[in-house]
C-alpha positions in Angstrom: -36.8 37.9 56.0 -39.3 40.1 57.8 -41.8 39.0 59.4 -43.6 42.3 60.9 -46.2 44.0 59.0 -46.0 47.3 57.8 -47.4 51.0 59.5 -50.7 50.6 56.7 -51.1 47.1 57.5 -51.6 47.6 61.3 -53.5 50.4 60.9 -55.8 48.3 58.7 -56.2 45.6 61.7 -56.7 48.4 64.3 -59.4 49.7 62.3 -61.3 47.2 61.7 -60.9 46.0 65.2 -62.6 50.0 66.3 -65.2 49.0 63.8 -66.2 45.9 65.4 -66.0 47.6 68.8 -70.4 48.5 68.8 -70.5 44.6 68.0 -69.7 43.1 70.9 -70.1 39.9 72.6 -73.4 40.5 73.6 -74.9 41.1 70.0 -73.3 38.2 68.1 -74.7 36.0 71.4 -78.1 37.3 70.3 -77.3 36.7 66.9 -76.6 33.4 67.4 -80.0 33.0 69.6 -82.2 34.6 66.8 -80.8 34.1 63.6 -81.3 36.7 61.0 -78.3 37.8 58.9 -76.6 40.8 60.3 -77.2 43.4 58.0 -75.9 46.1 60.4 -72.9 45.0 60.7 -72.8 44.3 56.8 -73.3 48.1 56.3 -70.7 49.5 58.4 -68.2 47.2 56.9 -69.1 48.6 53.8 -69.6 51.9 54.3 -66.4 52.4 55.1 -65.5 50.8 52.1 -63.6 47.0 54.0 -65.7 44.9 51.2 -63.9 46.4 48.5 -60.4 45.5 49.9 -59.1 43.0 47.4 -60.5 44.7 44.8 -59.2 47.0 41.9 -59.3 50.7 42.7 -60.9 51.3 39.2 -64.4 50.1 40.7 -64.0 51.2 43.9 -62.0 48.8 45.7 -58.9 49.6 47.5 -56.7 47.5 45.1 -54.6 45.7 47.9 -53.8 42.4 48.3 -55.0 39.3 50.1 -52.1 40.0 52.8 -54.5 43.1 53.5 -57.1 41.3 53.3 -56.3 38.4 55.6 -55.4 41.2 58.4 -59.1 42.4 58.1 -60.7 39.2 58.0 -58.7 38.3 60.9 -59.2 41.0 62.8 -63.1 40.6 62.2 -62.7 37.4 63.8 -60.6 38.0 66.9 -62.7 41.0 67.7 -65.3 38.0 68.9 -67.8 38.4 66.0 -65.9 35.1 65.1 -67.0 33.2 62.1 -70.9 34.6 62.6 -68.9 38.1 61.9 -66.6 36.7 59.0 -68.8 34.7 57.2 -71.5 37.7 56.8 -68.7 39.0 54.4 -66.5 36.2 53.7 -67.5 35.3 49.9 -67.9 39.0 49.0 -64.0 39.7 49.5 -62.8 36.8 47.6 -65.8 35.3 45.8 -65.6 37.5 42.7 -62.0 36.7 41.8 -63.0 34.8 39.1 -64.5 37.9 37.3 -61.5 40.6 38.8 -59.0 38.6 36.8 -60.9 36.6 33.9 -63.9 39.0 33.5 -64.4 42.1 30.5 -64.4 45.0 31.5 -68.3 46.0 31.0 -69.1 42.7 33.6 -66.3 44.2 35.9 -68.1 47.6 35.8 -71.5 46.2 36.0 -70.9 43.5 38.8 -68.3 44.6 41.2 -69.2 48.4 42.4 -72.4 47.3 43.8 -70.9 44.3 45.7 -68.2 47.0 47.0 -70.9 49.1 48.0 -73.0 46.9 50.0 -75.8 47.3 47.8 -76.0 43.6 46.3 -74.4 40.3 48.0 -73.4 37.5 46.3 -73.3 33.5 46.8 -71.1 30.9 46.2 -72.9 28.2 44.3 -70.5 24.9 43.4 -71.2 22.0 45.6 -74.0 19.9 45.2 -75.4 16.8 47.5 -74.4 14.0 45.4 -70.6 14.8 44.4 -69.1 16.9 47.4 -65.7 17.5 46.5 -65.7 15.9 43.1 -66.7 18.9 41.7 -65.9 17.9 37.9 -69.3 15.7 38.5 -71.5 18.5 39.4 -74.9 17.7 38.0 -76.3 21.2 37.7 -76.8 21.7 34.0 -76.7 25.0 31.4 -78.4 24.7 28.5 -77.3 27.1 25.8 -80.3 28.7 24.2 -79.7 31.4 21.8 -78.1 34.3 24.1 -79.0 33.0 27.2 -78.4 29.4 28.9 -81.1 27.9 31.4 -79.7 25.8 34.3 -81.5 23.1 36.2 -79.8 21.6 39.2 -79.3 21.4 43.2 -76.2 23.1 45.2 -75.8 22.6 48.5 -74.2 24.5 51.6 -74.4 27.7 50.0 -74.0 30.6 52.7 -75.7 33.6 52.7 -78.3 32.7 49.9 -81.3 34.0 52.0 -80.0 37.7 51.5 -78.1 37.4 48.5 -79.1 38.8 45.3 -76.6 36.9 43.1 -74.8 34.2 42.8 -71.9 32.6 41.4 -72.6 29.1 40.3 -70.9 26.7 38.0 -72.6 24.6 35.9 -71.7 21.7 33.1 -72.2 22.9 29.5 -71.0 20.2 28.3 -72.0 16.3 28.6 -69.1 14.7 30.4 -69.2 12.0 28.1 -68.4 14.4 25.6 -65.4 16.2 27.5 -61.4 14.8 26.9 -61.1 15.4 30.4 -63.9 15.8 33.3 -62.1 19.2 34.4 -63.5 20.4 30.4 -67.3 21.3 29.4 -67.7 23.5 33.2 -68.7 27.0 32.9 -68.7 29.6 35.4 -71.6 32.5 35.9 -72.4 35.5 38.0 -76.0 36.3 37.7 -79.0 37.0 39.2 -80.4 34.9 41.6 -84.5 34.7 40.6 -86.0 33.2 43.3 -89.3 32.5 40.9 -86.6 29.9 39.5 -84.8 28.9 42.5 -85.7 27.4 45.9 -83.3 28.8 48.8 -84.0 26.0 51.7 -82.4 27.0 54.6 -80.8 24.2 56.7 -80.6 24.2 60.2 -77.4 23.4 61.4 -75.1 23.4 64.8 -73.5 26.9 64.9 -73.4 30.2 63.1 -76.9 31.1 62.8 -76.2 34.6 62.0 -75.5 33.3 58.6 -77.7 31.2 57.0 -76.6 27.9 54.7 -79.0 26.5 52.2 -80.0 23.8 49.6 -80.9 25.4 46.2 -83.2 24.0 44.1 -82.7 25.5 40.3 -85.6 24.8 37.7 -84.8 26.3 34.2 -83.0 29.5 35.3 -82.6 31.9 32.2 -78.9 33.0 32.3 -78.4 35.9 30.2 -75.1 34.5 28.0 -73.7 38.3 28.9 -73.4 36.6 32.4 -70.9 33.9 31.7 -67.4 34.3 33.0 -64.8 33.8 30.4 -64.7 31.4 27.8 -67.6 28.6 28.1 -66.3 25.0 29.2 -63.1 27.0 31.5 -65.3 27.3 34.4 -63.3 24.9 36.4 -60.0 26.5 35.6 -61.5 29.8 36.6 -63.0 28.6 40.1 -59.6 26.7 40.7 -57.9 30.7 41.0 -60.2 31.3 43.4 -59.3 28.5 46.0 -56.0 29.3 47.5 -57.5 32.8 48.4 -60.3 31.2 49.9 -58.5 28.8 52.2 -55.9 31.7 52.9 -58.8 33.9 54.3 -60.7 31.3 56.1 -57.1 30.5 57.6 -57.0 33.7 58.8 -60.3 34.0 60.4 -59.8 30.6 62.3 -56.5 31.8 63.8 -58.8 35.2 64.5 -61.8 33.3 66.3 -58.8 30.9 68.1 -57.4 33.8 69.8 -60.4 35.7 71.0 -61.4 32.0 72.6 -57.7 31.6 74.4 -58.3 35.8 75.4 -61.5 35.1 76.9 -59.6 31.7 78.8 -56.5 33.8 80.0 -59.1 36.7 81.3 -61.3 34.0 83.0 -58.0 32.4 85.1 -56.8 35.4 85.8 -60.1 36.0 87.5 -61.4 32.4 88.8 -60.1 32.2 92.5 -60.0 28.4 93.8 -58.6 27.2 96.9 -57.3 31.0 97.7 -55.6 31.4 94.6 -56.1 32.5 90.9 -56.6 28.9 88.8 -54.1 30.1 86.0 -51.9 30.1 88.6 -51.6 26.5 88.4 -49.5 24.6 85.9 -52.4 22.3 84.6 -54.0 25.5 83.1 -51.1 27.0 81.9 -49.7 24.6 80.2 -52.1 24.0 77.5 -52.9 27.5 77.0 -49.6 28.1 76.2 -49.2 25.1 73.7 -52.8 27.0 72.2 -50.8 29.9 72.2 -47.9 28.5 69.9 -49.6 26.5 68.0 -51.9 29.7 66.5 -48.9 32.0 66.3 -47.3 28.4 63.8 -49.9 28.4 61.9 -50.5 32.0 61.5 -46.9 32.0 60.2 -48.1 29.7 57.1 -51.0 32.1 56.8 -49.0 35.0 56.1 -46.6 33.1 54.2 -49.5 32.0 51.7 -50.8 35.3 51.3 -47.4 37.2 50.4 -46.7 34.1 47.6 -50.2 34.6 46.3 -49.6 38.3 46.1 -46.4 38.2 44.6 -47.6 35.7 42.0 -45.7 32.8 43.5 -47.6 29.2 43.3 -49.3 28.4 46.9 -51.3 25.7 46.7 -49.4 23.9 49.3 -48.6 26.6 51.9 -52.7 27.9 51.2 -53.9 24.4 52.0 -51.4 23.8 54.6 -52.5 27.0 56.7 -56.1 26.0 56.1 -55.4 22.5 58.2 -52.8 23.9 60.8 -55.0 26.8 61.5 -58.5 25.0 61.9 -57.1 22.6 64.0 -54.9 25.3 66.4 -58.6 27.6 66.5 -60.2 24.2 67.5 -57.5 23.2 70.3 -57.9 26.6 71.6 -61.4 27.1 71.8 -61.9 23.4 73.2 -59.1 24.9 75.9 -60.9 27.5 76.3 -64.1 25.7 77.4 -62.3 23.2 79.5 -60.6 26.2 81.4 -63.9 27.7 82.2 -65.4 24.9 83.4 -68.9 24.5 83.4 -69.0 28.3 82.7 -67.8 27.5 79.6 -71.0 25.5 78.6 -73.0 28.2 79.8 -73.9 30.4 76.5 -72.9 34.1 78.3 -69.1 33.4 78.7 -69.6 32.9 74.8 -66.9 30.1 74.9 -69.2 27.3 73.8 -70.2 29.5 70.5 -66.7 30.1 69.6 -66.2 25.9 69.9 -69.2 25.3 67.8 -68.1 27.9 65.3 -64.3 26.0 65.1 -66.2 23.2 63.9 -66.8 25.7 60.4 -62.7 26.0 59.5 -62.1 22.4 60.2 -64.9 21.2 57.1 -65.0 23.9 54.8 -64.2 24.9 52.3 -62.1 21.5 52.2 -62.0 18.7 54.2 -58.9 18.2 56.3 -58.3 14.3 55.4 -58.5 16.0 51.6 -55.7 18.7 52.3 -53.8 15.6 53.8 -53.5 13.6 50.5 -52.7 16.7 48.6 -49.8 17.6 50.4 -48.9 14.1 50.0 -49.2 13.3 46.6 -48.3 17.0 45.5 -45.7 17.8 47.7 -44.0 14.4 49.1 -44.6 12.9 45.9 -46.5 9.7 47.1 -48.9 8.0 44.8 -52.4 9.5 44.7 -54.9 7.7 46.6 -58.4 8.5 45.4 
């Protein structure tokens, strides 16, 4: 069993760590003042060709795996950018899995080179406000109308629909009343986004203002039927391959922003004289930095762990969710740390600390709830009853 990475994979992290090098504190802390995605940051990670990462060399990606991928991701994250950095690119490295392994061929040549490129992003539309997680209620509805379906409906919490120009958003197709099984009669879609159809209402919210998150309000979107994913009435299937990769990479990024907030803490003691003496030379600051320190390096164990399975075809759902909980809460435990080491300095807004604590809030709720990752691993691993 090794657990090192390999001469490519390093160099992978240390270059997107030099990329991220012109982004520094200071510009994600004016980010975060003024809002407005970060579209310059977008374009160097693409132009050097990091958004393609996960996907197949044939359209331009770089064909690796979601190991690879988690490095970057990370690395994006630790650099300080944090989740303001990770989320600007997030859903464009593992949002269009659904279409890399159950789309044809002419949607794989017409959808992914441009979102490689940089020259289209996407969204993520599949929650709505009245179901949250139940997602086999969703209430957004496609009518089939010759070749093309028209949705109505309302998503919620969709990132990055202010710049996006497409979306991926799932939608019933079929009454549930006339479904075998409320998983049957969803259909997935990757299409345009026509904001003469659709409301983007961006909502205001506690951290991460670099990337906005919306309410959409669809009124009878035409759909080309050329835009459908896969077979209609699958969509849930298909959006269920895309989970594990999700929670892997926002795994990753947590761990990332949780170590750039215990760096910043470490510097800072290093620094602070009291009483004559450096403060992290005293045992009640060490002490819980290093627990923050253990506790990231655990659960960036399961992060890597999850990511090899997933690459090597292996089921994951436990060891995905499971680095998705143990991560979240190790980045929150550091970057509270980190704020309580600093002092009041921490709540000031230029030792950056009290935006890496807001952001830790991000990992912790989405894309799943932590009490919901909890009664998965108990009913699917433990084998306790399920309780919902």
């Amino acid at each position: 069993m090794d657990f090192s990475f390999k001469p490519e994979q390093r160099s992978i992290r240390e270059a997107v760590l030099r990329l991220c090098e012109p982004f520094d504190a200071r510009y994600w802390l004016d980010r975060d003042a003024d809002g407005g995605f970060p579209l310059d940051f977008h374009a160097a990670i693409a132009r050097d060709g990091w958004l393609g990462i996960a996907m197949p060399d044939a359209y331009g990606g770089a064909g690796l795996g979601i190991t690879e991928a988690a490095i970057m991701m990370q690395a994006v994250a630790e650099s300080g950018a944090g989740f303001s950095g990770a989320s600007a690119i997030h859903m464009n490295i593992f949002g269009l899995n659904p279409v890399v392994v159950f789309g044809t061929e002419e949607q794989k040549a017409r959808w992914l080179p441009p979102l490689i490129r940089g020259e289209e992003k996407a969204c993520f539309a599949v929650t709505e406000p009245n179901v949250g997680l139940n997602t086999t209620r969703i209430e957004t509805v496609a009518k089939r109308q010759k070749d093309r379906y028209v949705l109505s409906g309302r998503k919620i919490w969709i990132s990055t629909a202010q710049v996006a120009q497409r979306m991926l958003i799932l939608a019933r197709t079929t009454p549930l009343a006339e479904c075998r099984k409320p998983t049957e009669g969803l259909s997935l879609f990757y299409t345009q986004l026509d904001r003469a159809r659709v409301e983007v209402r961006e909502i205001e919210k506690m951290g991460r203002k670099a990337v906005d998150s919306n309410m959409l309000f669809i009124e009878e979107l035409a759909v080309p039927a050329v835009d459908r994913i896969g077979d209609e009435g699958r969509g849930f299937e298909y959006i269920l391959h895309g989970m594990n990769p999700e929670r892997i990479l926002i795994a990753a990024e947590a761990v990332g922003l949780g170590r750039a907030a215990l760096k910043r803490a470490v510097d800072y003691a290093n620094e602070r004289i009291v009483f004559d003496r450096p403060i992290g030379q005293n045992q009640a600051i060490q002490h819980p930095l290093a627990v923050c320190w253990m506790e990231l390096e655990a659960a960036n164990l399961m992060v890597f762990k999850a990511a090899s399975l997933y690459d090597a075809g292996q089921p994951c759902g436990a060891e995905a969710n499971a680095a998705k909980y143990l991560a979240a809460e190790a980045c929150f435990r550091a970057c509270e740390q980190a704020m309580l080491t600093l002092g009041g300095m921490g709540y000031a807004k230029e030792y950056h600390v009290e935006r890496y604590l807001r952001e830790a809030m991000v990992p912790r709720l989405a894309p799943v709830s932590p009490h919901l990752i909890l009664c998965f691993i108990a009913e699917k691993v433990l084998g306790l009853p399920k309780s919902y």
